[in-house]
Steps between C-alpha positions, in 0.01 A plus 500: 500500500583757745887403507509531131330898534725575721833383360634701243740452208798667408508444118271478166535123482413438878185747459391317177570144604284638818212661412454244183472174751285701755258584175529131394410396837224720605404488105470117489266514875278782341469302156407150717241696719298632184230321357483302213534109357859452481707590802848430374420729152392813754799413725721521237401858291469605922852438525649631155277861529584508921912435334432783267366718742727434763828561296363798322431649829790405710714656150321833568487517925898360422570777293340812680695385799 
């Protein structure tokens, strides 16, 4: 996690493609750690709203840069 803060990306695509897996990823962990009945439903929405996050905000840090 650390080597992907630290590494940065020189264009749009690379900061989208970036910040949308690390959202998926952390997304997907968050969704599996919350409670409820069916794991692989909360994993799932974890990952798609950590995606949307994650792109959305690598799209803005990208572009103030």
């Amino acid at each position: 996690m650390l080597v992907t803060l630290l590494t940065g990306c020189a264009t749009m695509r690379e900061s989208l493609i970036l910040g949308a897996s690390t959202g998926l990823i952390v997304g997907g962990i968050a969704g599996n750690q919350s409670p409820g009945n069916d794991k692989s439903e909360n994993v799932l929405k974890g990952a798609v709203i950590g995606g949307i996050i994650g792109g959305i905000a690598s799209y803005a840090i990208h572009g103030s840069l």
